[in-house]
SEVEXZA-205215 format. One record per residue (C-alpha): x negated, z negated, y. Coordinates in steps of 0.5 Angstrom, whole numbers, padded with zeros to 4 digits, always signed. Example, Ala and Ser with C-alpha at 12.3 -4.5 7.8 and 13.67 -1.06 7.14 Angstrom:
% residues 2
-0025-0016-0009-0027-0014-0002
% end
This chain:
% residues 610
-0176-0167-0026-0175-0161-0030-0182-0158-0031-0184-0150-0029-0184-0148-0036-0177-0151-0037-0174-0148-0031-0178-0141-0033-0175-0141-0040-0168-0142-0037-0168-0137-0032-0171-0132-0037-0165-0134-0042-0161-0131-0036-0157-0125-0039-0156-0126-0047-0151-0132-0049-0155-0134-0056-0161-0135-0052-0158-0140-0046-0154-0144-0052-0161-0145-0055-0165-0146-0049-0159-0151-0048-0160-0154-0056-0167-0155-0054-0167-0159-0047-0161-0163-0050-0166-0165-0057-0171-0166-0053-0167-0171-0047-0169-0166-0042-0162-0163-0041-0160-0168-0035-0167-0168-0031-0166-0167-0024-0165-0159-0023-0164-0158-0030-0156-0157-0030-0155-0153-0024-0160-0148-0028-0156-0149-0035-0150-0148-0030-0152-0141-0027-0155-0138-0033-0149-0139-0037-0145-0136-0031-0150-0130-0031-0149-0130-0038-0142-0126-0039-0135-0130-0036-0134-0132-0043-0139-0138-0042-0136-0140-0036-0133-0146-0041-0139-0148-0042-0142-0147-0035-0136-0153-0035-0138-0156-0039-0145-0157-0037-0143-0159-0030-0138-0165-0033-0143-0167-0037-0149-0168-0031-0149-0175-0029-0151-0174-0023-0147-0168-0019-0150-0166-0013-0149-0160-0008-0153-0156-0012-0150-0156-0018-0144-0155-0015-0146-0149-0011-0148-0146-0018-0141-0147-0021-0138-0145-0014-0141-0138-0015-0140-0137-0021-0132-0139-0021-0132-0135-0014-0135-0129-0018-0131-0131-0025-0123-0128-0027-0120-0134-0023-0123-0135-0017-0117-0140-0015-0120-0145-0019-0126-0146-0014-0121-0150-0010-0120-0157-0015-0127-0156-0015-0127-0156-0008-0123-0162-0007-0127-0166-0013-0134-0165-0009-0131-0167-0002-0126-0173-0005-0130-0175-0011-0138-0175-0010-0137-0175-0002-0141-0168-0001-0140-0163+0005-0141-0156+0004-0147-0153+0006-0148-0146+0007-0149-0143+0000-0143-0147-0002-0139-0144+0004-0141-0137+0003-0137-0138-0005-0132-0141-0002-0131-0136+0002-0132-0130-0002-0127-0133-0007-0121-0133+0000-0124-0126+0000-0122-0125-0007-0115-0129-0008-0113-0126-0001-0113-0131+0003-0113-0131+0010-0111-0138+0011-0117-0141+0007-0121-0136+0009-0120-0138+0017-0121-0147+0015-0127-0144+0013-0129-0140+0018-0127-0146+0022-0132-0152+0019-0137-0146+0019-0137-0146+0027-0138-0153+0027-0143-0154+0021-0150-0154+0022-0150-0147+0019-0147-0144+0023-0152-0139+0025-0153-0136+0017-0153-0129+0016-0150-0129+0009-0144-0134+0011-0143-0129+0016-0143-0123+0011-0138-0128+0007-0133-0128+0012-0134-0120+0015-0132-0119+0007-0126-0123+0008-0123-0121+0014-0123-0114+0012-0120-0116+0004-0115-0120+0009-0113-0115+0013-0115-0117+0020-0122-0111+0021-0122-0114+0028-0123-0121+0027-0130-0118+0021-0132-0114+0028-0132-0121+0032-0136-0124+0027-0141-0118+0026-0141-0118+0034-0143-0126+0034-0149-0124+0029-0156-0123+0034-0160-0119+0030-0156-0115+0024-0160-0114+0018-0157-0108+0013-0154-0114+0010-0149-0115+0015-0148-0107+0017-0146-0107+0010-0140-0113+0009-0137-0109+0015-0137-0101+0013-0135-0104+0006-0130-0107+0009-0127-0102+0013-0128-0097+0008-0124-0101+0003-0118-0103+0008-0117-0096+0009-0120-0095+0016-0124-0089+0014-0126-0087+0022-0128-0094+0023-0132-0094+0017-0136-0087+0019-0137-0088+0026-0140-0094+0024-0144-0092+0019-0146-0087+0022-0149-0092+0028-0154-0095+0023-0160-0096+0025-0162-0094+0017-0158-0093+0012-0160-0094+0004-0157-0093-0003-0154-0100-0002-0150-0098+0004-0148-0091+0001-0146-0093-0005-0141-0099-0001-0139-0094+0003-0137-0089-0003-0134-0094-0007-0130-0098-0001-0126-0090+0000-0125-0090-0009-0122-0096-0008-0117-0095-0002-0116-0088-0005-0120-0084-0001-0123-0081-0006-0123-0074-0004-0128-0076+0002-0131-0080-0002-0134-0075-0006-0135-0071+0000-0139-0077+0002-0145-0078-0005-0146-0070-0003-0148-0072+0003-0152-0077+0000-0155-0072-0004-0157-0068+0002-0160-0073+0005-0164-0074+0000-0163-0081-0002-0166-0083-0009-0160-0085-0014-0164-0091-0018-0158-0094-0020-0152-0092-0024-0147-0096-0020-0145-0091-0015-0146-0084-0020-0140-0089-0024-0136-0090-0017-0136-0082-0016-0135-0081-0023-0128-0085-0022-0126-0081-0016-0127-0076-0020-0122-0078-0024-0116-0081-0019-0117-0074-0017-0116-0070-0024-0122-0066-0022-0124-0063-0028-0130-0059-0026-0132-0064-0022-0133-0070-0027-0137-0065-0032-0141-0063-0027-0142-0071-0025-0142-0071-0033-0148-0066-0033-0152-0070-0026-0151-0077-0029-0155-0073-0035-0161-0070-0032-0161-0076-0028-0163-0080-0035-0157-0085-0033-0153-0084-0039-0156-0090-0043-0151-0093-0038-0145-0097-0041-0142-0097-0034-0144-0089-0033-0141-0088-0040-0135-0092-0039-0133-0089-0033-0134-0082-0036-0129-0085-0042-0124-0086-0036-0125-0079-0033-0124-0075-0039-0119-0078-0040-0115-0079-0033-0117-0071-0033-0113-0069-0039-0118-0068-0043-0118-0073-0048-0122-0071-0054-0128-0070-0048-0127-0077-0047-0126-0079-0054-0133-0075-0056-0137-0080-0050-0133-0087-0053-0137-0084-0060-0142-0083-0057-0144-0091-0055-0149-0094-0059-0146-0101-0056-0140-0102-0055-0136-0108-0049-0128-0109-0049-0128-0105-0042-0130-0098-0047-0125-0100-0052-0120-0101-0047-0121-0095-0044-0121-0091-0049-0115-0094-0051-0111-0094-0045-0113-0087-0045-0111-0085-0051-0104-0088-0051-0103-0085-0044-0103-0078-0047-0099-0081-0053-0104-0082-0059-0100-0088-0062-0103-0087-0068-0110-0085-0065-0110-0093-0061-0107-0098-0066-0113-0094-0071-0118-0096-0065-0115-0103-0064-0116-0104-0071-0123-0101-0071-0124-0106-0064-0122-0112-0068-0126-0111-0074-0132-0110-0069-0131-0117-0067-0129-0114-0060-0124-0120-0057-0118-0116-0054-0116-0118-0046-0109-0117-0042-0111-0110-0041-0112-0108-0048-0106-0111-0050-0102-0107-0045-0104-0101-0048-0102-0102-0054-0096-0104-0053-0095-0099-0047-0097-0094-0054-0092-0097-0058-0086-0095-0052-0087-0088-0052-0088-0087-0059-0082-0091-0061-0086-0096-0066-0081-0102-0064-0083-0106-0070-0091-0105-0069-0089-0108-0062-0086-0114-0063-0092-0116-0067-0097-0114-0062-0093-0118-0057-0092-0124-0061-0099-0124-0063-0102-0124-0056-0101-0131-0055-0101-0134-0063-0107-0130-0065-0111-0130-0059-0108-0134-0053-0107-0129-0048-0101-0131-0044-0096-0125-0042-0096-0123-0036-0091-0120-0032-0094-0114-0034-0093-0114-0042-0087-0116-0041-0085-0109-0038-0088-0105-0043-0084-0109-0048-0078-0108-0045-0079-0101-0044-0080-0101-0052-0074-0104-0053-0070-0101-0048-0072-0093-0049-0070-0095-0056-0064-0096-0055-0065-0105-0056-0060-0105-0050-0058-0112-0051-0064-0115-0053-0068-0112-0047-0063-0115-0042-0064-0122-0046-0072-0121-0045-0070-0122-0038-0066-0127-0038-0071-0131-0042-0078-0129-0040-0082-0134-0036-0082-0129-0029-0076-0126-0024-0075-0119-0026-0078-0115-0021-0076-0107-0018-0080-0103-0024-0077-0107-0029-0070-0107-0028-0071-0100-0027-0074-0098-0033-0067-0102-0036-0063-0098-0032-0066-0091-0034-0066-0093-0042-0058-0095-0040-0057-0088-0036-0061-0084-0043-0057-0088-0048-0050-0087-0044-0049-0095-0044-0044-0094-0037-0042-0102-0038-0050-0104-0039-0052-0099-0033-0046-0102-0027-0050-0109-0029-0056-0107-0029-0055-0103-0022-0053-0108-0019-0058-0113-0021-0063-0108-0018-0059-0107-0012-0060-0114-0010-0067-0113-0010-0067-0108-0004-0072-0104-0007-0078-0101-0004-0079-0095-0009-0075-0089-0006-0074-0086-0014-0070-0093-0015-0065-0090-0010-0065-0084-0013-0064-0087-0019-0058-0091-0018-0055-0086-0013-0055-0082-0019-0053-0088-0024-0047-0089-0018-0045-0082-0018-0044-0081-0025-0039-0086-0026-0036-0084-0020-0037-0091-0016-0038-0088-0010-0037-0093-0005-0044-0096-0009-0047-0088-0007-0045-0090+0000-0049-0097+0000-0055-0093-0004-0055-0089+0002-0054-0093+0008-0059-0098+0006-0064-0092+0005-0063-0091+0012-0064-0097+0015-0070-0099+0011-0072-0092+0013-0074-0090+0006-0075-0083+0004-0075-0079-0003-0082-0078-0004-0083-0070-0003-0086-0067-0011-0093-0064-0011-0097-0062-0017-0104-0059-0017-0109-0054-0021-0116-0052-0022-0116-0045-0025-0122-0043-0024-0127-0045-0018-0120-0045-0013-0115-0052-0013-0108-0050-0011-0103-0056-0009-0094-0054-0009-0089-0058-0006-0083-0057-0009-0079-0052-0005-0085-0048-0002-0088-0042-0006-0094-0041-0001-0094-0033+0002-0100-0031-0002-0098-0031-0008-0091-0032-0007-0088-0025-0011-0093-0025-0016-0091-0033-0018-0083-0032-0017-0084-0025-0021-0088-0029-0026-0082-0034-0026-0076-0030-0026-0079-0027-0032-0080-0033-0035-0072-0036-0034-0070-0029-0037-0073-0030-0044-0072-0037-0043-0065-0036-0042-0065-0031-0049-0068-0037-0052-0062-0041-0051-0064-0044-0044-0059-0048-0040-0061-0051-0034-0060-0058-0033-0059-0059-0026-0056-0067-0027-0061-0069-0022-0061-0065-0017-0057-0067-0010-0049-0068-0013-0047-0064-0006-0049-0057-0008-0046-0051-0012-0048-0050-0019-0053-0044-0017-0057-0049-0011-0058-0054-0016-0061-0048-0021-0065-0046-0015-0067-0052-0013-0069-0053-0021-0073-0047-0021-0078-0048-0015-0080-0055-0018-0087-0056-0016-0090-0056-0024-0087-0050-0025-0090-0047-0019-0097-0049-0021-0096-0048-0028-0093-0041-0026-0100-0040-0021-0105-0043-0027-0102-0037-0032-0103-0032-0027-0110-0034-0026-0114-0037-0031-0116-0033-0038-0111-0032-0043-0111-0038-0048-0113-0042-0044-0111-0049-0043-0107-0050-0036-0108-0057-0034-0104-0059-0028-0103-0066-0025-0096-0068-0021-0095-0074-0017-0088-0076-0019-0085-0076-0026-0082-0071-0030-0075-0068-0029-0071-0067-0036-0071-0059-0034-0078-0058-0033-0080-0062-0039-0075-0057-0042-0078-0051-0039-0086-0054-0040-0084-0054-0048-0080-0046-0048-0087-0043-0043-0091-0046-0048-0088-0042-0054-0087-0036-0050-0094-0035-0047-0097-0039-0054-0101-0042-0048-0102-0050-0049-0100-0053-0042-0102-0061-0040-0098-0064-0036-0100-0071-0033-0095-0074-0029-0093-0081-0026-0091-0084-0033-0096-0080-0037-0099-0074-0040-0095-0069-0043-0098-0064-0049-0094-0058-0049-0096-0053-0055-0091-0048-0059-0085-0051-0056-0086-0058-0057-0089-0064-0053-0093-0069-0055-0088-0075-0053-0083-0074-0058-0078-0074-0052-0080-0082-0050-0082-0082-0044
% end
């Protein structure tokens, strides 16, 4: 048997992967490493150590001459936990056909939460099953496993049977289910049952306000930290200030996270990598990249989520040269890059037309690092290509790659054709996308108007037929602004009375200048049944120019105008952004669907790709 003094020595190395691995050394030179306990505690520590160790854990439990339900719990946990919890199930097979072993209820509760991760309702539901026939059936921990899943499954009714079966509820399993709620975006089911708490604590709170982030409700979730603060409930752990912080950010609010920014500081919780992280991701998601460049300079220590972050931030507000640089810093920093970095990097490459640098990267993903592409890099690399003007080998790209084409690919193909006059390639590609039955309304739009301008017009009539009978419809545009302590929201179409004649005044001025300048309106995308003068109106009352309109009139002059919209932005407003921002010598940033937009002495910051 493993001696206390060696067990402590392997939990206390727990966290640091050069201590574990030399503990490891130790046991093995001295024969100890496969005394009874010993690989369940190399196991876990390794697990504890980072997912990169996970290899290692691996190797621990293979080389174990005995493996016994302990040392697959350990693995099992740190599988569940680990970027690849579908590898529990080869595990889960060796344990109940190999070494002849029924899980217990530690096991039970990793396997359950990998099922909650990977999604799983059927998994989840065996589970369940052998659960209520095991002897462990009345285990509080499983149960919370199982509340966790049915929510993540989408079934919240089948978690509440499950809370409901539990006799005495600690916070533990009050918890599992508000969480699941939350995250489910069942928001009234979630508040009422917090509210019927019989004690609510910072564990509850947070899992409350990180499940609405995560469902997108960031706007209650933020409502929901001041109440915690009006309660009086003392913050002694950074993970909620970061949660907050990242609602901040999904909202663009500005103000908002420098005030969280400010909080986290008298807190003294900006020693915290995952605070400082999230205000990276903040500043940048706010349009304010050098904000978020100033915290990332400001790290004493560094991990590939802060290189990461800073990367895909600069590279959404179209710093090319600004990522590769920090790329190149991240390597000789010994940093490994991930699948997220690279995506990144090559989506920087696409709207900065570097399709050589591109090329390189994707090709060095798997040859210098090992990272298979995903679906996802093989987008942004045909959206390099494809924006270009690599038509052909864009389309060439997707017949080869490992994966089937999806909506947002041949989407991205299509437009490249639309942008680059390719008629013939546009046809192919369109139908291609159409067999797709897309689910994105703006794919109809597109293809309705790739049909209409080259006059098929019995394609337009299937385009719109089929938008019926799926019963789709063209999301409405808005934008938003913070100008001052107000918060305005425009639909396009809707000038909101209070501010309706100095807005549409301010605007009418703006055309006429505009118009002196050289201005033409490029009503390309606007419906192909209306008069020439409806389109132009239509252009006018877009929801950004609205909001930058509003923003001007409100805010002190030279300020920079931020503005935040929901949809990408047409050609003409992209236009009309860079001709407002010579005439009112007033920087504008625009944060679309796409990317952020930098409009100063009528240029952009996207050199037209985007």
């Amino acid at each position: 048997m493993l001696s206390p003094a060696a067990a402590a020595a392997i939990r206390a190395a727990a966290g640091s992967p050069r201590s574990v691995r030399s503990v490891h050394a130790r046991l093995l030179k001295s024969g100890l490493a496969h005394l009874p306990s010993a690989p369940a505690l190399l196991v876990s520590a390794y697990a504890r150590s980072g997912s990169g160790l996970l290899p290692d854990a691996h190797r621990v439990f293979d080389d174990s001459p005995r493996r016994d339900l302990h040392l697959y719990s350990a693995l099992l946990a740190a599988v569940s936990h680990s970027s690849s919890p579908a590898l529990v199930l080869p595990l889960l097979r060796r344990m109940l056909s190999d070494d002849a072993l029924r899980p217990d209820h530690f096991v039970l509760a990793s396997l359950t939460s990998a099922a909650a991760r990977l999604r799983s309702l059927r998994l989840g539901r065996q589970l369940h099953a052998y659960f209520e026939a095991s002897p462990f059936r009345g285990d509080d921990v499983v149960k919370s496993s199982l509340i966790d899943m049915y929510c993540k499954c989408g079934v919240p009714e089948d978690a509440q049977k499950v809370f409901d079966s539990i006799g005495v509820k600690n916070n533990v399993v009050w918890t599992a289910l508000v969480s699941g709620y939350a995250t489910g975006g069942y928001s009234n089911e979630a508040l009422e049952l917090f509210r019927s708490m019989p004690a609510r604590t910072l564990f509850t709170w947070t899992a409350l306000i990180s499940g609405f982030v995560k469902a997108g409700n960031n706007a209650n979730a933020v409502g929901l930290f001041v109440d915690m603060r009006r309660d009086g409930v003392r913050i002694d752990d950074a993970f909620v200030l970061a949660t907050v912080i990242g609602g901040a950010a999904a909202l663009a609010a500005l103000v908002l996270g420098r005030q969280l920014h400010g909080f986290a500081m008298r807190l003294g919780f900006l020693s915290s990598m995952i605070v400082r992280n999230a205000l990276v991701d903040m500043y940048s998601k706010c349009s304010d990249i050098h904000s978020a460049r100033e915290v990332f300079e400001g790290l004493t220590s560094r991990d590939i989520i802060s290189w990461t972050t800073i990367l895909v931030g600069e590279a959404q507000h179209g710093r090319a040269e600004e990522v590769l640089a920090l790329y190149d810093r991240m390597v000789l920093a010994g940093v490994k890059p991930n699948e997220v970095t690279f995506v990144g990097l090559i989506y920087a490459c696409s709207h900065a037309g570097l399709v050589q640098k591109g090329r390189q990267l994707f090709d060095s993903m798997q040859r210098e690092y090992g990272i298979k592409p995903g679906l996802q890099h093989y987008t942004c690399y045909l959206d390099l290509l494809s924006r270009s003007g690599y038509l052909s080998e864009a389309e060439e790209l997707i017949i080869r790659m490992p994966y089937e084409p999806d909506e947002a690919m041949w989407g991205a193909l299509l437009s490249a054709c639309k942008k680059h006059n390719d008629a013939q390639m546009c046809m192919r590609v369109a139908d291609s996308l159409l067999e797709l039955r897309p689910k994105d309304p703006s794919t109809y739009i597109l293809l309705s108007n790739v049909y209409a301008v080259n006059c098929k017009w019995d394609s337009v009539a299937k385009v719109r037929k089929l938008m019926a009978e799926m019963e789709i419809r063209k999301e409405p545009g808005y934008s938003w602004i913070e100008a001052g302590k107000e918060v305005r929201l425009f639909h396009a179409g809707e000038v909101p009375l209070d501010v309706r004649e100095e807005i549409t005044g301010f605007l009418d001025e703006l055309v006429s200048e505009m118009r002196k300048r050289g201005y033409v309106p490029d009503t390309s995308s606007v419906m192909h049944d209306l008069e020439e003068h409806e389109k132009e109106q239509q252009l006018f009352l877009h929801s950004e120019r609205l909001a930058v309109a509003f923003g001007m009139l409100k805010s002190p002059p030279g300020s920079v105008i931020r503005v935040v919209k929901n949809l990408r932005v047409c050609d003409d407003c992209h236009t009309v952004m860079k001709f407002i921002s010579e005439i009112a010598q007033r920087k504008i940033i625009v944060r679309d669907a796409s990317r952020f937009h930098h409009f100063e002495g009528g240029n952009c910051s996207c050199s037209e790709f985007w």
